[in-house]
ROTORVEX-5676 format. One line per 4 residues: their letters; for each residue x, y, z of N, C-alpha, C. Coordinates in Angstrom, 1 decimal, decimal comma, padded with zeros to 4 digits. Atoms other than C-alpha are relative to their C-alpha. Layout:
A> X Y Z X Y Z X Y Z; ... .
This chain:
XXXX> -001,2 000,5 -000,5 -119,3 -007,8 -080,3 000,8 001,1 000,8; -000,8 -000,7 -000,3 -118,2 -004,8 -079,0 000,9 001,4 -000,9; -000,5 -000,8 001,0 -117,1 -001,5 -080,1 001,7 000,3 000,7; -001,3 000,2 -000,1 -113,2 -001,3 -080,1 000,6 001,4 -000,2 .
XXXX> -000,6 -001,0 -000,2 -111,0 001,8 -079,2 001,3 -000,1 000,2; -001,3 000,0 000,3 -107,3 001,6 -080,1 000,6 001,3 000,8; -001,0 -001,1 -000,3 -104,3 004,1 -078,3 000,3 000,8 -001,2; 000,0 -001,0 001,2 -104,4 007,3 -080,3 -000,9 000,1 -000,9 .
XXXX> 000,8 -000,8 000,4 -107,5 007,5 -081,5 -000,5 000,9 000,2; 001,3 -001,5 -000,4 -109,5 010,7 -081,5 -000,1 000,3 001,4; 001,0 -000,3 -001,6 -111,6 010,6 -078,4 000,9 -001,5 000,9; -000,5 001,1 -000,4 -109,2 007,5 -077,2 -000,4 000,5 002,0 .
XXXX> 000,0 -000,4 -001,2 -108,9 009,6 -073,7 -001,4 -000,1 000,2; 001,4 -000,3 -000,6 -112,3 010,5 -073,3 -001,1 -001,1 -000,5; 000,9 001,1 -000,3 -114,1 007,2 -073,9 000,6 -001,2 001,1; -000,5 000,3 -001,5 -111,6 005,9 -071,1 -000,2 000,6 001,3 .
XXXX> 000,4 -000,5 -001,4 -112,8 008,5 -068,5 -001,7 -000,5 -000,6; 001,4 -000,1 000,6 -116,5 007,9 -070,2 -000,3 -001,4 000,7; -000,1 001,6 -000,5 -115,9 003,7 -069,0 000,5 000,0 001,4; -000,1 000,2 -001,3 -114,3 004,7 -065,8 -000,7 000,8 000,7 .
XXXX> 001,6 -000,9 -000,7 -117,5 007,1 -064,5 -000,5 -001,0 -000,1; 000,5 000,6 -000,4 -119,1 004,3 -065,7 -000,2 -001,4 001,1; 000,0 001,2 -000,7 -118,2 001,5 -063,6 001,2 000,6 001,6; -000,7 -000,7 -000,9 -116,4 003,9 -060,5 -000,8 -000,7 000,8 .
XXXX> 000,6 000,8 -001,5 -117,7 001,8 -057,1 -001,0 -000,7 -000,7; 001,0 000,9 000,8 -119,4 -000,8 -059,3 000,5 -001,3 000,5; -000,6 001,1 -000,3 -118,5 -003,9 -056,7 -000,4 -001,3 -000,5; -000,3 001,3 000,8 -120,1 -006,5 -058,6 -001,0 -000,6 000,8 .
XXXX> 000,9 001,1 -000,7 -122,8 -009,5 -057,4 001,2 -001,1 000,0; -000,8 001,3 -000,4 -121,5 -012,6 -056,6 000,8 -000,4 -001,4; -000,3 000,2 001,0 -120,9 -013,1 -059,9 001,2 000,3 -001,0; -000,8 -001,0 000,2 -118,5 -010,5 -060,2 001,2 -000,5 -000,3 .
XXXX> -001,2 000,7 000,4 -115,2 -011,3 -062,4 001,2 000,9 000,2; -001,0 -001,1 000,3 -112,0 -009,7 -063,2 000,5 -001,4 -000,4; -000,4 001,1 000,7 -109,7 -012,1 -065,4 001,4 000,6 -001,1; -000,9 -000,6 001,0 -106,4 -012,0 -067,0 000,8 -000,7 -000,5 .
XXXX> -000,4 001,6 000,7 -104,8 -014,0 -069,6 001,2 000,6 -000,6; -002,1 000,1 000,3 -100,9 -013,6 -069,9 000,4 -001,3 -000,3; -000,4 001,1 000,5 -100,3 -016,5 -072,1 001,5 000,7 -000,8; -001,8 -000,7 000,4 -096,4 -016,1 -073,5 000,0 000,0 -001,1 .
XXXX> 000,2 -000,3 001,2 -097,6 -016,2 -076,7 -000,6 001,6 -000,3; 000,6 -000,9 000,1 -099,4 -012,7 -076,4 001,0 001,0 000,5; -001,1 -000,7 -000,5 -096,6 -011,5 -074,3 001,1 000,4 -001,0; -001,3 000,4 001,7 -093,9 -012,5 -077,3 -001,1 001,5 -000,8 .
XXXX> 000,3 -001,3 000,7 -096,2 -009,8 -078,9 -000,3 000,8 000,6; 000,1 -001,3 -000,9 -096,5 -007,2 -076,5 -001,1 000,3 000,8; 001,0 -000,7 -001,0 -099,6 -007,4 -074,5 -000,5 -001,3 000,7; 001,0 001,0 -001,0 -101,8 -009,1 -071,8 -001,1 000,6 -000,1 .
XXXX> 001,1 -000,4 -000,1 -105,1 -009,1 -071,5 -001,3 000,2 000,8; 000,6 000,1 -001,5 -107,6 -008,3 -068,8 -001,8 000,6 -000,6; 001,6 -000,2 -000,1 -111,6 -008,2 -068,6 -000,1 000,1 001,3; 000,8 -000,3 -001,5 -113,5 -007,1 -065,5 -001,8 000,8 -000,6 .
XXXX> 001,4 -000,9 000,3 -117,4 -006,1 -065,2 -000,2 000,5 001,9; 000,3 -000,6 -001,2 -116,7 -004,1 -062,1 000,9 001,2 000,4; -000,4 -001,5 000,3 -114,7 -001,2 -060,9 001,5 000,0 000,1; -001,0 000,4 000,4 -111,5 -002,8 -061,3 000,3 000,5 -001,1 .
XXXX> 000,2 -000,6 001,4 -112,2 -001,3 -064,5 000,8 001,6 000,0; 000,0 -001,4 -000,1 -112,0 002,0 -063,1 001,5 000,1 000,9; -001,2 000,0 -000,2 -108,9 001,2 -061,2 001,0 000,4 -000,6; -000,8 000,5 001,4 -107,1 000,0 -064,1 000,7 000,9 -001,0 .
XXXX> -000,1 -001,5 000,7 -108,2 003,4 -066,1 001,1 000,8 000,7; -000,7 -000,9 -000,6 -106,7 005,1 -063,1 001,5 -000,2 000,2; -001,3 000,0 -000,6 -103,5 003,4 -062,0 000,7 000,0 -001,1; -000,8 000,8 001,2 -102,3 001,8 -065,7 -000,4 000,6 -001,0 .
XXXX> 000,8 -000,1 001,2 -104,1 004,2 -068,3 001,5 000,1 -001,5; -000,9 -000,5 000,9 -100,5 005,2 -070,1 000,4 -001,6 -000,7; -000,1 001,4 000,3 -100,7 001,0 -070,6 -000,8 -000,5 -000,9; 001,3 000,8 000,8 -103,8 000,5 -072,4 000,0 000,5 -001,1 .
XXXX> -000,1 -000,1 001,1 -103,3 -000,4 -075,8 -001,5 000,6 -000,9; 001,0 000,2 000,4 -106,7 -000,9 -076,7 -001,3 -000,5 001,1; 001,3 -000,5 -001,1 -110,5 -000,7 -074,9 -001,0 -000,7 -001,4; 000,9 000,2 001,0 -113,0 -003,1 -076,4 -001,5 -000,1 001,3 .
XXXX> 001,1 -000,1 -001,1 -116,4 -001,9 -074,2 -001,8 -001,1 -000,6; 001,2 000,6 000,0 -119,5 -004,6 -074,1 -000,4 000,3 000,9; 001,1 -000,9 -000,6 -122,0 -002,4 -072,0 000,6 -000,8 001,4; -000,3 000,7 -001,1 -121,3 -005,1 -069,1 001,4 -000,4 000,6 .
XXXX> -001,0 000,1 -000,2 -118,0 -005,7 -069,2 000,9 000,6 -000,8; -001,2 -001,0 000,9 -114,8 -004,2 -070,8 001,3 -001,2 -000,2; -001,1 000,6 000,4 -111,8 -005,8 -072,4 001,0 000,8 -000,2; -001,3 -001,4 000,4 -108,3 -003,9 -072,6 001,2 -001,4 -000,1 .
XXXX> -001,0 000,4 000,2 -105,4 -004,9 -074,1 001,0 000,8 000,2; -001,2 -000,1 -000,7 -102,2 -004,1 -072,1 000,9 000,1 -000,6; -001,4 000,0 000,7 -098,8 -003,3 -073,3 000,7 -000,9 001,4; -000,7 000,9 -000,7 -096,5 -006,3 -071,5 000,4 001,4 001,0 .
XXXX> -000,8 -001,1 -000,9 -094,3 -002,8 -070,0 -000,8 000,1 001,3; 001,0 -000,5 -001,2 -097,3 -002,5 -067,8 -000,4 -000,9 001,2; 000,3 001,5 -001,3 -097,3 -006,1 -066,2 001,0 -000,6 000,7; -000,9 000,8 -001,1 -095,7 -007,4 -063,5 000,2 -001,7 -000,2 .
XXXX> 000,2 001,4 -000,4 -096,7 -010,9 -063,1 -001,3 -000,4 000,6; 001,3 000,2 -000,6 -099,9 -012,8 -062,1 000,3 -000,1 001,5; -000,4 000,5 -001,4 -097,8 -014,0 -059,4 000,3 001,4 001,4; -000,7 -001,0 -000,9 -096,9 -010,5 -058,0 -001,9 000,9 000,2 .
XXXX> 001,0 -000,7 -000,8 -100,6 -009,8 -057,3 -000,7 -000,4 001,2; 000,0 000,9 -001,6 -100,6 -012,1 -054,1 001,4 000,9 001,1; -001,0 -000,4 -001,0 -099,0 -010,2 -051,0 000,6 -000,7 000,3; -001,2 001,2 -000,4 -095,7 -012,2 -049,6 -000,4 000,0 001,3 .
XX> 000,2 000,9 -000,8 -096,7 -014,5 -047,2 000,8 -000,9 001,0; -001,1 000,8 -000,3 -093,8 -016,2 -045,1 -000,6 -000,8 001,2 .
């Protein structure tokens, strides 16, 4: 299922640069996801949640690492749970349009 890495473990930093080497310019086949599930119920407890199997991954590490609660890595994809503080809105990842 996945081995799961919590904020403030041990090696917490260094299996976050260890996932973002691995998937650094990793654009993906067609197939290619990225996905994020801000239900208000998860919010109400403090986080969102985001999967990608591409280098969104590595973004993510880079732009938002002081946000990531937790890092659950399946070889192909990654799971991170978000602290709310760190999210905008799904809606504010569409440029304005008029």
């Amino acid at each position: 299922m996945g081995d799961v890495y919590n904020k403030g473990d041990k090696d917490f930093d260094k299996v976050l640069n260890k996932i973002a080497n691995r998937f650094k310019g990793k654009g993906g086949g067609p197939d290619a996801e990225t996905l994020i599930n801000a239900n208000k119920h998860d919010i109400n407890l403090g986080y969102v949640t985001l999967w990608s199997d591409n280098n969104d991954i590595t973004n993510l590490i880079n732009r938002s690492r002081k946000y990531i609660l937790s890092v659950r890595d399946h070889d192909e994809t990654v799971e991170f749970k978000m602290a709310k503080d760190g999210f905008r809105s799904c809606c504010h990842a569409f440029k304005v349009g008029k």
